[in-house]
N, C-alpha and C positions, 0 to 999 in steps of 0.2 A: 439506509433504512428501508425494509418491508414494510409493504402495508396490503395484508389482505382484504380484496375487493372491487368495486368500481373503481375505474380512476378517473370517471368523469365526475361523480361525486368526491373521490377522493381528492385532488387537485385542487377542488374550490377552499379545501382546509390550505392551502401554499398563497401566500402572498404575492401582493402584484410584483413583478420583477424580481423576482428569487434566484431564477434558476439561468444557468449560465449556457446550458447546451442539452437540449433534448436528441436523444440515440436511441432510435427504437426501429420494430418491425411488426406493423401490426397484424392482425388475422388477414390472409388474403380472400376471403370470399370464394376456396375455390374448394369445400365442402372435407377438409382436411379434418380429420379424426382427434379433436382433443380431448380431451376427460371430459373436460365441463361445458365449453365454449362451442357452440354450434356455428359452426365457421359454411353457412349459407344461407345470408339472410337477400330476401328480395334488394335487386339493384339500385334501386334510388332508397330504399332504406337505406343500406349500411350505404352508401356514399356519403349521407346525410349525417350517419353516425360518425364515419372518420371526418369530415369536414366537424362538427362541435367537438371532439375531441381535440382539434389542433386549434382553434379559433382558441379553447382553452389554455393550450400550451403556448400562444401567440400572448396571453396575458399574464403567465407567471413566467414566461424567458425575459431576460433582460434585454433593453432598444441593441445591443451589439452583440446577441445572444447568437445561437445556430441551433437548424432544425436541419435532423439527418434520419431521412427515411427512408428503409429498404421494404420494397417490393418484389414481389414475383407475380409470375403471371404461368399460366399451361397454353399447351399450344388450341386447344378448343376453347382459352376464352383467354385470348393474348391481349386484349384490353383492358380489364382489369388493373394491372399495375398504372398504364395510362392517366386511367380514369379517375386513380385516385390522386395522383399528381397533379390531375385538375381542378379537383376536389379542392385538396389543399392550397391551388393556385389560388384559389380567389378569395384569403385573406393573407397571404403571404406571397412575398418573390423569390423566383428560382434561381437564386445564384449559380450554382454547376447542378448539372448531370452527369452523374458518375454511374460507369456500367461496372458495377460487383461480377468479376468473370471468375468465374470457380473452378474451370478445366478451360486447356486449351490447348492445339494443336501446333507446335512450332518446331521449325527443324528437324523433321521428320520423328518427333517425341511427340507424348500426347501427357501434360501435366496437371495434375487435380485430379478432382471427380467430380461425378456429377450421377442422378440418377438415367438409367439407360431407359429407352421407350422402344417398344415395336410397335412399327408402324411402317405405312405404306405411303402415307401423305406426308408425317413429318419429321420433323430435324428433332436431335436430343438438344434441350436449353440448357445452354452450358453458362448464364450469366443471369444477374437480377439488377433490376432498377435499386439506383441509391440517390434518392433523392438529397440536394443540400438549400436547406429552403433559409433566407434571413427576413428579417421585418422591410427592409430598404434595397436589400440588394447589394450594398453597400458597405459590407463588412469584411472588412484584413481577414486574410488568414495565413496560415506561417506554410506557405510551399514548399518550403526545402527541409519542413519537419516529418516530411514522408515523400522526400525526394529519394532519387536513386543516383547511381555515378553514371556521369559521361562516358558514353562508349570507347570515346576515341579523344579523353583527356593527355596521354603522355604524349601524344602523335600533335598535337595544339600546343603543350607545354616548347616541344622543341624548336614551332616556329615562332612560337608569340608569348618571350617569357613575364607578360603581364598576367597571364593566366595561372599560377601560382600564388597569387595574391586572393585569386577564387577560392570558396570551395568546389571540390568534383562531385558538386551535386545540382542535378535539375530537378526542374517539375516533372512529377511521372506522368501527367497528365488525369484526365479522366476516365480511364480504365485502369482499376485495379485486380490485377491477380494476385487474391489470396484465397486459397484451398484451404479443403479442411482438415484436418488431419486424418488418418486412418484409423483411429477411435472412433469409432461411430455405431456401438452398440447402442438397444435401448435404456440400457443401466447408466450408461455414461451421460446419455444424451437427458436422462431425468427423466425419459417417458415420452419426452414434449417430440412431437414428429415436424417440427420445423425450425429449427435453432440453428444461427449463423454464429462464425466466426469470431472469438475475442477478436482477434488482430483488425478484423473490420472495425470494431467498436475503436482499438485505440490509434486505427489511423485517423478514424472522424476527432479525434480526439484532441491526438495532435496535432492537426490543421487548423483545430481553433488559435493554435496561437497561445493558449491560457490554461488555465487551472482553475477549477472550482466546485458547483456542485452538478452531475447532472442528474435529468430525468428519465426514465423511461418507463412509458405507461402502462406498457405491455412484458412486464420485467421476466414473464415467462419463468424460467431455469437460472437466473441471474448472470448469463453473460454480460452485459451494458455492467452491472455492478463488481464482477471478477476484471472487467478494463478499466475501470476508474479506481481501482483499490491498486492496481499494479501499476498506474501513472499519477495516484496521490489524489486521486479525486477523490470527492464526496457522492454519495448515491440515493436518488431515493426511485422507488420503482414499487408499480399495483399488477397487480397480478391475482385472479378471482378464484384462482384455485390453489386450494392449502396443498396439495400434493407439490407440484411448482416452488411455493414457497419453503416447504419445510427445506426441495431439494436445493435450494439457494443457498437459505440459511446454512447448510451440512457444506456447502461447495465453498462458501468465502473463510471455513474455516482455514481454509488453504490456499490464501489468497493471488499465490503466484502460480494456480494449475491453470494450465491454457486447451485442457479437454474443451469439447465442444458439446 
């Protein structure tokens, strides 16, 4: 479900412990061009803002819920993403840090994208904070539901045939590479100039372990709601601009597109 509007007011219409997994990315503070939303508010404001925003999401997720929050940050104001990790620290605990790496250089390839910078002082950010925040700290989650195969499983099979009874799959750990694809017009993207990854949303998704409904507050272009339709979930997401929502609305009619 859409709901155009606040979603700090909207939210308080959601019942205590409703919601099973909140998946979101909110505005970074770092003066980004959206239709409506003025994405550069004084710094202890909008800290203050995302700190009551989640304190809210802290009371409609369920006690064995998950908060999965991606941040970015630029290289002239690389605290940011930090800051709001801290923000949200102090009604919640950090169970992993996951670094969202979108390009990267191995084996002499360079895989993903990313956007390029000139510059004389700094590095292109080729990755963003993904935050995974629970009530306790203390909550399962299914690792091998976005595991990958052992490098060097057939070469272990032949000395040690206990390892057959395994699956050939580990933890990928805390850094995930998923790129985005090479669609990335403004038509495709909905207009919206910061929108991540389905595939991000539905690895947060299946590491819960479950099924059910999630949130997201910032429902943008409705990614988080095109990854929970393609793994059976339920969706509900605020979003304060009708331009966003219509293109939501027009995107789940195709509920298996993985555009970005």
């Amino acid at each position: 479900m859409f709901y155009l509007g606040d979603c700090l007011e909207g939210m308080k219409e959601l019942d205590d412990r409703s919601i099973d997994a909140v998946v979101t990315s909110p505005p970074y503070n770092l003066n980004i061009k959206y239709s409506k939303y003025e994405d550069k508010k004084p710094r202890e404001q909008y800290l203050k803002w995302i700190e009551d925003i989640f304190v809210e999401c802290k009371r409609v997720i369920k006690d064995d819920g998950h908060l999965f929050v991606n941040m970015g940050y630029s290289n002239v104001d690389p605290w940011v993403g930090m800051e709001v990790g801290l923000a949200i620290r102090n009604n919640w605990l950090l169970q992993n840090h996951i670094n969202w790496v979108k390009s990267i250089y191995v084996n002499g390839k360079t895989s993903g994208h990313f956007k390029p910078i000139t510059s004389k002082r700094y590095l292109c950010p080729t990755w963003e904070h993904l935050f995974h925040f629970t009530k306790d700290g203390n909550v399962n989650v299914d690792r091998l539901s976005v595991g990958v195969p052992y490098e060097y499983y057939k070469e272990n099979l032949r000395h040690n045939k206990s390892v057959e009874t395994k699956p050939n799959l580990r933890d990928k750990g805390n850094c995930w590479f998923i790129p985005y694809e090479t669609r990335q017009t403004k038509l495709e993207r909905g207009r919206h100039p910061a929108t991540f990854p389905v595939r991000l949303v539905e690895d947060c998704l299946k590491l819960t372990g479950t099924t059910g409904t999630v949130l997201d507050p910032f429902m943008g272009t409705g990614t988080t709601a095109v990854a929970a339709v393609n793994l059976g979930w339920k969706y509900i997401g605020y979003e304060i601009d009708e331009e966003y929502v219509e293109f939501s609305k027009q995107r789940l009619n195709r509920p298996l597109d993985n555009f970005y």
